[in-house]
MARLUM-776282 format. One record per residue (C-alpha): z, y, x; residue in one letter; residue number from 1; chain. Coordinates in Angstrom, 2 decimals. Layout:
! residues N
((Z, Y, X), a, NUM, A);
...
! end
This chain:
! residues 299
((106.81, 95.84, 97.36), x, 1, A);
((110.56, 95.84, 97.73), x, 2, A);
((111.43, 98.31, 94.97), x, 3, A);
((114.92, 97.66, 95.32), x, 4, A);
((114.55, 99.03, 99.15), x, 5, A);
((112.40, 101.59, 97.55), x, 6, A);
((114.56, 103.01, 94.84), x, 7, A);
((117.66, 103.13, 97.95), x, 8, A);
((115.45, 104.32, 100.62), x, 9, A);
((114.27, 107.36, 97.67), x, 10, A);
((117.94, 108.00, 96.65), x, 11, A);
((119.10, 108.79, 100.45), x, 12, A);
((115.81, 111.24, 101.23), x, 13, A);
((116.45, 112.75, 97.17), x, 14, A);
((120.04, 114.18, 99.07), x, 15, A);
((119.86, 117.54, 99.92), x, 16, A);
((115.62, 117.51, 99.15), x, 17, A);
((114.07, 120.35, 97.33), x, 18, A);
((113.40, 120.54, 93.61), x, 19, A);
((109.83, 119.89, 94.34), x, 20, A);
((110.44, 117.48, 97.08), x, 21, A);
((112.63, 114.80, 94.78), x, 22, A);
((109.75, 114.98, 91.78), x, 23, A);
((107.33, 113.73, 94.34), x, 24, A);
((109.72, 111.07, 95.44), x, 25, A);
((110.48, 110.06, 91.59), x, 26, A);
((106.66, 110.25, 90.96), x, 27, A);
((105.18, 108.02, 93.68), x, 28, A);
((109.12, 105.05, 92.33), x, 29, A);
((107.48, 105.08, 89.20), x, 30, A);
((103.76, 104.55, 90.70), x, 31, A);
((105.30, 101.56, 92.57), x, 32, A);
((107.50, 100.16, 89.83), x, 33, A);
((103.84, 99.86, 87.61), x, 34, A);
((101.58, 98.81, 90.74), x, 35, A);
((104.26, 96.12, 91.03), x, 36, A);
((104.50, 95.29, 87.94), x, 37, A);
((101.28, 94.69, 87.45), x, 38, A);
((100.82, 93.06, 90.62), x, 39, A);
((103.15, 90.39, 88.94), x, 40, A);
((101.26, 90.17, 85.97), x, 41, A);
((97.89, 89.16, 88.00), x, 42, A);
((99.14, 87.01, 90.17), x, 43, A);
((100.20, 84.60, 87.17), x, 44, A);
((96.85, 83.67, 86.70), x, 45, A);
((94.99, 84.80, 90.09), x, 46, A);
((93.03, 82.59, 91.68), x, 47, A);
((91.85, 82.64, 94.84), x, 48, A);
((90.77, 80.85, 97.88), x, 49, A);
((93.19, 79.18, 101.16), x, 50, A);
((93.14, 79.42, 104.39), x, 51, A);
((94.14, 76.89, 106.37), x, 52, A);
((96.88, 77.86, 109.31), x, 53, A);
((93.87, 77.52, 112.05), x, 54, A);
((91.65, 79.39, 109.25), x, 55, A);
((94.71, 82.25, 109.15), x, 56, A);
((94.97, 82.40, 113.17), x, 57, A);
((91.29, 82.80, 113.73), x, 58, A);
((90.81, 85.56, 111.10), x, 59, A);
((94.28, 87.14, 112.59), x, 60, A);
((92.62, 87.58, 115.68), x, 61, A);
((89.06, 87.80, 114.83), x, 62, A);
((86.69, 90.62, 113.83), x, 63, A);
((86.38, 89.42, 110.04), x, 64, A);
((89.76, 90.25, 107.63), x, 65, A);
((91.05, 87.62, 105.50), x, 66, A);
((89.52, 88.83, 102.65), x, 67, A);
((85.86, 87.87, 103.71), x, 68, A);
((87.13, 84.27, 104.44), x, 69, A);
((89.47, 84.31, 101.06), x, 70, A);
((88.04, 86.96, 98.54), x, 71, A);
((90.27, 88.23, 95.46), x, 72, A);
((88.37, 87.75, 92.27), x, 73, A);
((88.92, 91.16, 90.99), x, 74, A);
((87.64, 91.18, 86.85), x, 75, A);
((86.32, 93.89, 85.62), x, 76, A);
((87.94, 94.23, 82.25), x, 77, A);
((91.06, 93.38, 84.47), x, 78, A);
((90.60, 96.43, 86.43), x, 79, A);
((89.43, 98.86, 84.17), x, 80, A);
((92.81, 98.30, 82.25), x, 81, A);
((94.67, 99.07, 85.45), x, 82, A);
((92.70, 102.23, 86.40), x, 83, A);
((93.30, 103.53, 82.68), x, 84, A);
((97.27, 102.90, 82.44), x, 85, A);
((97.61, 104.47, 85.95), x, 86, A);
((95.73, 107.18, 84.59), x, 87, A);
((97.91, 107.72, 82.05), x, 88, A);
((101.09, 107.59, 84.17), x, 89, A);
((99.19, 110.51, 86.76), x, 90, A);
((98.49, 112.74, 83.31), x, 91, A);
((102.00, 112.60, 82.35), x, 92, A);
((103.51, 112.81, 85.72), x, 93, A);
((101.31, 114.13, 88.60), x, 94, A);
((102.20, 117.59, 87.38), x, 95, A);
((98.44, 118.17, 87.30), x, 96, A);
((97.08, 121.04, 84.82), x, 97, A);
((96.75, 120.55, 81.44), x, 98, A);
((92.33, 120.62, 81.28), x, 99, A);
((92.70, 117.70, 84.20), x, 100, A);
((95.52, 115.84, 82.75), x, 101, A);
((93.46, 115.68, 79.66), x, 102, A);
((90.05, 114.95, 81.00), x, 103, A);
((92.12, 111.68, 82.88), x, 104, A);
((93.60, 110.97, 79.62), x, 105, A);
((89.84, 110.54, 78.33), x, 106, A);
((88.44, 108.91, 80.77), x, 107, A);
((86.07, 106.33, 79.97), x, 108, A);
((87.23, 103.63, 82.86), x, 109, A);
((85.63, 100.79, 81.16), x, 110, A);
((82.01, 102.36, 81.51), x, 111, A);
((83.19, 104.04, 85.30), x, 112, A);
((84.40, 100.19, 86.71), x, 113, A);
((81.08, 98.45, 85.25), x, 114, A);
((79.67, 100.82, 88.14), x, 115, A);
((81.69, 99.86, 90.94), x, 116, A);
((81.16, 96.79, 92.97), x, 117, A);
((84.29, 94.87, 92.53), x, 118, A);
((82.81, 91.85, 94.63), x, 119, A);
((83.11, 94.27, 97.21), x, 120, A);
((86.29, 95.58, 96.60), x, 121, A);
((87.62, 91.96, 96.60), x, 122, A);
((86.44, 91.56, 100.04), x, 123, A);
((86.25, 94.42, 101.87), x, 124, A);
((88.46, 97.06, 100.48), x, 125, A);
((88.04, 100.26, 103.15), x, 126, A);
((84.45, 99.85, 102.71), x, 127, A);
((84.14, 99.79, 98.81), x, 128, A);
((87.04, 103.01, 98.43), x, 129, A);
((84.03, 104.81, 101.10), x, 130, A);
((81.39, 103.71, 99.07), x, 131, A);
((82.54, 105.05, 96.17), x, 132, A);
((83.53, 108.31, 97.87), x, 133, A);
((79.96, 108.17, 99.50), x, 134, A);
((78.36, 107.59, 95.72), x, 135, A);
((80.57, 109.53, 93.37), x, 136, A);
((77.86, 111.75, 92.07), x, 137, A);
((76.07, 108.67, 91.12), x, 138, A);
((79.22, 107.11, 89.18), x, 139, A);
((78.94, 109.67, 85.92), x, 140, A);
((81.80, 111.18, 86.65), x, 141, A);
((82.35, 114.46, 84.57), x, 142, A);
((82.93, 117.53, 86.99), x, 143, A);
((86.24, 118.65, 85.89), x, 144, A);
((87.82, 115.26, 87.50), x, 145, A);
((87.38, 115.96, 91.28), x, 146, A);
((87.17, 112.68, 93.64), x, 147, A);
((90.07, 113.06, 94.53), x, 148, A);
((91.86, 112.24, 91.49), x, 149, A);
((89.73, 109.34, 90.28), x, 150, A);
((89.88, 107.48, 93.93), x, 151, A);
((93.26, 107.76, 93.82), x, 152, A);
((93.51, 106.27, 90.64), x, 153, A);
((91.26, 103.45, 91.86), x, 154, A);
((92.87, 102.77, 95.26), x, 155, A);
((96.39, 102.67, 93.49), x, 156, A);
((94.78, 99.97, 91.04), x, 157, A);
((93.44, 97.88, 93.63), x, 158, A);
((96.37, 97.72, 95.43), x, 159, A);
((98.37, 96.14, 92.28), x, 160, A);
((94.98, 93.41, 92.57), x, 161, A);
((94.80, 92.42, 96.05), x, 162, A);
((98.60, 92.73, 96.93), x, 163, A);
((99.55, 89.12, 95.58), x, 164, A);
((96.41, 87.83, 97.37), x, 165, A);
((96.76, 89.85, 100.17), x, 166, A);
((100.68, 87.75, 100.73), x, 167, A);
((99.58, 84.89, 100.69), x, 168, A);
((96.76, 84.88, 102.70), x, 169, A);
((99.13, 86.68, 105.30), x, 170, A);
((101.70, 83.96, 104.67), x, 171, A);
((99.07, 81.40, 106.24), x, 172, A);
((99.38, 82.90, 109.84), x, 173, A);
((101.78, 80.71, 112.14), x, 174, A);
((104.84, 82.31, 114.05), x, 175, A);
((103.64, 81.38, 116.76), x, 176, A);
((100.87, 83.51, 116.23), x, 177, A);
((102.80, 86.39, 114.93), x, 178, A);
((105.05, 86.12, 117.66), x, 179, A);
((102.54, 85.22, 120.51), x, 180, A);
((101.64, 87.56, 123.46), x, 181, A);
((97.90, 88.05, 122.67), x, 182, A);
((97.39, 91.55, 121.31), x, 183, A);
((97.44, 91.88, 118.10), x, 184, A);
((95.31, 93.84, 115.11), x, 185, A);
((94.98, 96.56, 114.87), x, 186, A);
((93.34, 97.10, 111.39), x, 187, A);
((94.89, 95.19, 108.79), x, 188, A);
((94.40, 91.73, 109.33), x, 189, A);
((93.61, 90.79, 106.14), x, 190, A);
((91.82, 93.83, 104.19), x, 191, A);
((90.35, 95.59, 107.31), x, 192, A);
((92.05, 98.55, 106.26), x, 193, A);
((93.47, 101.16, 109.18), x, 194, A);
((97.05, 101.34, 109.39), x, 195, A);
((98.60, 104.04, 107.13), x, 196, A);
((101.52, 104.06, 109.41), x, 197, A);
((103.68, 102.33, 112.28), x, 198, A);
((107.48, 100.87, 112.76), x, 199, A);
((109.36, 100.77, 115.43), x, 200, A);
((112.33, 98.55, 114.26), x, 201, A);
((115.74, 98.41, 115.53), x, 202, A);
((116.26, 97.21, 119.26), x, 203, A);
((117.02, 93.16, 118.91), x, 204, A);
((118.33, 91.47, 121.99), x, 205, A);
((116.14, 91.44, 124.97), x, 206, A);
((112.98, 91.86, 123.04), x, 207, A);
((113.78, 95.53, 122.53), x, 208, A);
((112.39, 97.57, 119.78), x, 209, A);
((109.52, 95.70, 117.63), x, 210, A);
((106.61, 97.84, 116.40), x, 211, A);
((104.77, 97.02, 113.21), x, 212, A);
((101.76, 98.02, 111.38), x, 213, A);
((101.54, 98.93, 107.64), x, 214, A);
((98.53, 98.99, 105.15), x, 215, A);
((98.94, 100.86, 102.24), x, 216, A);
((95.94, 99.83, 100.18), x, 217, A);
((97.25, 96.00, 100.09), x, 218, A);
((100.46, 96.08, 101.15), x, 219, A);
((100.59, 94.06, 104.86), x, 220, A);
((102.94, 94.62, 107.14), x, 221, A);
((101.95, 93.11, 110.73), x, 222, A);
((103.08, 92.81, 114.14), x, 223, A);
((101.94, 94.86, 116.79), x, 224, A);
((102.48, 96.08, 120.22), x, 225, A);
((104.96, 98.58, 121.57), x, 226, A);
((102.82, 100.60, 123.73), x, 227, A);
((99.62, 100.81, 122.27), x, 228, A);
((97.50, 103.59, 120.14), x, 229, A);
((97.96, 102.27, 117.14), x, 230, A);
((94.29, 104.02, 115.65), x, 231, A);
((92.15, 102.68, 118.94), x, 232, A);
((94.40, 100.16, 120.59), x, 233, A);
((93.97, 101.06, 123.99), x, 234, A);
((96.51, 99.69, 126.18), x, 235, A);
((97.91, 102.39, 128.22), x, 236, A);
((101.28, 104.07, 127.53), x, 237, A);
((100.19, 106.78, 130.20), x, 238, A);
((97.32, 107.80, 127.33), x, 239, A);
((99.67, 108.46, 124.54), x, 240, A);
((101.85, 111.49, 123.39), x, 241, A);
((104.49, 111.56, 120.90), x, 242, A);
((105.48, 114.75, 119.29), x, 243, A);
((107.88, 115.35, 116.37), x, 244, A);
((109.10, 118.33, 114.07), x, 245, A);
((112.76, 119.95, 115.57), x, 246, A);
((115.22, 118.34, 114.34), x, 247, A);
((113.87, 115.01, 113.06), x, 248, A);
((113.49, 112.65, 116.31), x, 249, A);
((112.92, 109.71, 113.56), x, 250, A);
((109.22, 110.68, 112.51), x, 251, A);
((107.00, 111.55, 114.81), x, 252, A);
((103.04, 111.56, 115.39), x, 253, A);
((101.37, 109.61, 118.30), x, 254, A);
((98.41, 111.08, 119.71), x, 255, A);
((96.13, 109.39, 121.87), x, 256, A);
((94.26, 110.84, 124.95), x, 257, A);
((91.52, 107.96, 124.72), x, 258, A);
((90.52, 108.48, 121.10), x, 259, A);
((91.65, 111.82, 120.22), x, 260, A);
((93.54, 110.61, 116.91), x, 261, A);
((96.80, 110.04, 115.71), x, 262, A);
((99.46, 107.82, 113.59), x, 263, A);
((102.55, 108.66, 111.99), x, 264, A);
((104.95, 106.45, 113.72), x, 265, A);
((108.60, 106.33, 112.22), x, 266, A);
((111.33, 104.92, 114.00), x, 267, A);
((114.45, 102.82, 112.41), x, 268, A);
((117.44, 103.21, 114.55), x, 269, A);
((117.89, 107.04, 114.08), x, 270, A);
((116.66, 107.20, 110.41), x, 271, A);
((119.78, 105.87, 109.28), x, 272, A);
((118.38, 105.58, 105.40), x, 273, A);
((116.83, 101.88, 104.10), x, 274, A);
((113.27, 101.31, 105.51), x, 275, A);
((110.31, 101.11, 103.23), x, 276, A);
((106.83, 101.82, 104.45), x, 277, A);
((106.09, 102.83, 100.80), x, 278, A);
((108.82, 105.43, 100.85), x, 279, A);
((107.73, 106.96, 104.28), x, 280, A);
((104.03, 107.30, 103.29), x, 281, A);
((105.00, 109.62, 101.25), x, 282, A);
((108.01, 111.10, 103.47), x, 283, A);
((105.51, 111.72, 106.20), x, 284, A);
((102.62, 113.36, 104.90), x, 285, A);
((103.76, 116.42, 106.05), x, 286, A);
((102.68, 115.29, 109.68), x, 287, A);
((99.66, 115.44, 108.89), x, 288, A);
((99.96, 119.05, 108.86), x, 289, A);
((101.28, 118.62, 112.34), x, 290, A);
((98.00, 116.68, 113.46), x, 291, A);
((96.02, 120.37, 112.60), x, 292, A);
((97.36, 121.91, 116.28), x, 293, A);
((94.56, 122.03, 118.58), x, 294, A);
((96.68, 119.65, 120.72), x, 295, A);
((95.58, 116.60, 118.49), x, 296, A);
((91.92, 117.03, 119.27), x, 297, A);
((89.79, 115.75, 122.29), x, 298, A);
((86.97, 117.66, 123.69), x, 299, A);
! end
């Protein structure tokens, strides 16, 4: 994360936000200032498994994410310690009421991680945060901490665990590859993770506007192509929509005729503010409301 872009990117949307509005922007700085920090801290002494540039490019373009060629050795004790300082930070900062903030504050995450499968969440994230979601009444979880809350916690953990990992292994894909005409992912490339989000950077010479993809549980950023559905992929700028709130051309949602979904798409040259993907997760969630209208549904 770029927390300096984050911290100026949160400053410009704090002008002239609500009360309410400007707590969850401070909120979700001091989330990132910890997951990076920690982040740091790991990555000291990390270890974890190369690719190889031809290793990167086939994974980049293949079926199988990164993290099943290059796993992140995620340790329990490691992890645990994570979860419990993050819950911490949510029970003194989510504004969450006092019975939950308290249960979180005792939460036994030592005995809750030596459940989880953290050989799978080293290799395939997406499928180990649905696991968990799938299992949750198996975990021993007390019922006055929804699953809400605790996933969150663990998502937001992994993140600071994979994120190091998850740069590097990115780091191994060519230019030319990155740059190249094939189509590109369209799930993270190296978790497997759908996009939280897309880009659409400033235009740059006769290239035009660049689109990228973002992951927000480790952290990629990836090229992708202008005019495709960023959920499915499809290929056919006659089979997408884009609709946006009055007044705010610069976020908008893109539906899809072919798959009947949608991403939040936020475009650069009329926010006018510093771009962080970070800082417009949490700026856009209010599309989702957006995505409710009938309009965003296929038959």
């Amino acid at each position: 994360m770029n927390l300096r872009t984050i911290a100026e990117a949160i400053d410009a949307y704090k002008r002239g936000a609500s009360q309410a509005d400007a707590a969850r922007l401070d909120f979700f700085e001091g989330l990132y200032k910890y997951q990076q920090a920690r982040a740091d801290e790991l990555a000291v002494e990390m270890k974890t498994a190369t690719l190889s540039a031809d290793e990167a490019e086939e994974a980049y373009f293949g079926d199988e994410p990164m993290l099943v060629k290059a796993p992140a050795d995620i340790k329990s004790e490691e992890f645990w310690e994570t979860c419990a300082q993050i819950a911490q930070y949510f029970a003194k900062e989510a504004g969450l009421d006092d019975d939950m903030s308290a249960a979180l504050e005792d939460f036994d995450w030592e005995a809750f991680v030596k459940k989880l499968d953290l050989e799978q969440a080293g290799t395939n994230p997406p499928q180990f945060v649905e696991d968990c979601f799938q299992n949750f009444d198996t975990l021993g979880v007390d019922s006055s901490l929804p699953s809400s809350i605790v996933m969150m916690v663990v998502t937001c953990a992994l993140r600071a665990h994979i994120q190091s990992v998850a740069a590097r292994l990115f780091g191994s894909v060519s230019k030319q590859a990155l740059k190249g005409s094939r189509l590109k992912p369209v799930n993270c490339p190296v978790c497997g993770s759908p996009a939280a989000l897309s880009h659409v950077a400033m235009a740059t010479g006769i290239d035009g506007r660049e689109r990228e993809q973002y992951c927000n549980v480790c952290g990629t950023v990836w090229p992708f192509d202008r005019m495709r559905c960023g959920v499915c992929g499809v290929d056919n700028p006659a089979r997408l929509h884009y609709f946006h709130v009055e007044g705010d051309e610069s976020h908008r949602l893109q539906n899809c005729d072919e798959c009947g979904r949608y991403q939040r798409v936020f475009f650069e040259e009329s926010l006018e503010i510093p771009v962080s993907p970070e800082v417009e997760d949490v700026v856009m969630a209010k599309l989702d409301a957006i995505a409710l209208d009938p309009r965003f549904r296929v038959e």
